[in-house]
C-alpha positions in Angstrom: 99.9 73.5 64.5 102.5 76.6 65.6 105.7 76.1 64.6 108.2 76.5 67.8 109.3 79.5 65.7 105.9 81.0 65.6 105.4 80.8 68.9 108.8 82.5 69.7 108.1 85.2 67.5 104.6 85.4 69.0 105.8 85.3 73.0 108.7 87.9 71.9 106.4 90.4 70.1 103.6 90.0 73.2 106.6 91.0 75.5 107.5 94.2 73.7 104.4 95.3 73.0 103.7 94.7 77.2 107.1 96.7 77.9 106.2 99.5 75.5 102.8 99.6 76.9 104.7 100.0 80.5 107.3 102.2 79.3 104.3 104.5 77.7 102.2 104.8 80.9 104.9 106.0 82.8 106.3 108.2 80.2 102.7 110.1 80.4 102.7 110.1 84.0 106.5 112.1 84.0 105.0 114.2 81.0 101.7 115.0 83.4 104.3 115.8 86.4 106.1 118.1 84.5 103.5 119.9 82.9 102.4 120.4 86.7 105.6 121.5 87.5 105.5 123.7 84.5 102.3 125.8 85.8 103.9 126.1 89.2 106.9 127.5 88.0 105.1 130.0 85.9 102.7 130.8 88.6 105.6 131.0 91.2 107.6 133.6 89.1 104.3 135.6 88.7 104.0 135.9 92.2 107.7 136.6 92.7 107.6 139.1 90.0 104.6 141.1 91.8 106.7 140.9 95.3 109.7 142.4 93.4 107.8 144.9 92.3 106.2 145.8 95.7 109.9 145.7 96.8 110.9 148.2 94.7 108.1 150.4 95.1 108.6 150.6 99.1 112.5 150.9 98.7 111.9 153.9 96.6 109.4 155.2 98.8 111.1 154.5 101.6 114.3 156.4 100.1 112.5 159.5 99.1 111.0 159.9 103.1 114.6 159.4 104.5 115.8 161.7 101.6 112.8 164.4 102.8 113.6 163.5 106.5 117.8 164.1 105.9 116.8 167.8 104.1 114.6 169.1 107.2 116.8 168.2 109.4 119.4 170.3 107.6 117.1 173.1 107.5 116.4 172.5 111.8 120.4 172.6 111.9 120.7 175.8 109.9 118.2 176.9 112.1 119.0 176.3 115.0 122.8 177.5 114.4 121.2 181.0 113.2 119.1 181.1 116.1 122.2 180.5 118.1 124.5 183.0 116.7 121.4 185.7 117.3 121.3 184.5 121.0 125.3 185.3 121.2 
């Protein structure tokens, strides 16, 4: 027969190999979340990237209209002050 020894060491070896079995599933299951999270953080700063971009491109247009906008309308004033001194 087993020693009560034997059967200690047997009972204490079944529990750690049960805890590391536990300990392992869940360690996958945080390594499969965070790959997850991974990919959306990649495909969320790939998106942000291409709105940044956008922005930048409609600021800059934006700023060369109200630039174009800002130097007729000196032009109309110029005018208009010429026309007004000829009318005088």
């Amino acid at each position: 027969m087993f020693t009560t020894g034997e059967i200690l060491i047997s009972a204490l070896l079944f529990i750690g190999g049960v805890g590391v079995t536990i300990i392992g599933y869940f360690l996958s299951k945080t390594m499969e979340d965070l790959t997850k999270v991974q990919e959306l953080a990649n495909k969320t700063k790939g998106e942000l990237d291409v709105l940044s971009n956008d922005h930048n491109l409609k600021d800059k247009f934006l700023n060369d209209k109200f630039e174009r906008l800002n130097s007729s309308l000196d032009k109309l004033t110029d005018k208009i002050e010429e026309l007004t001194a000829k009318i005088k």
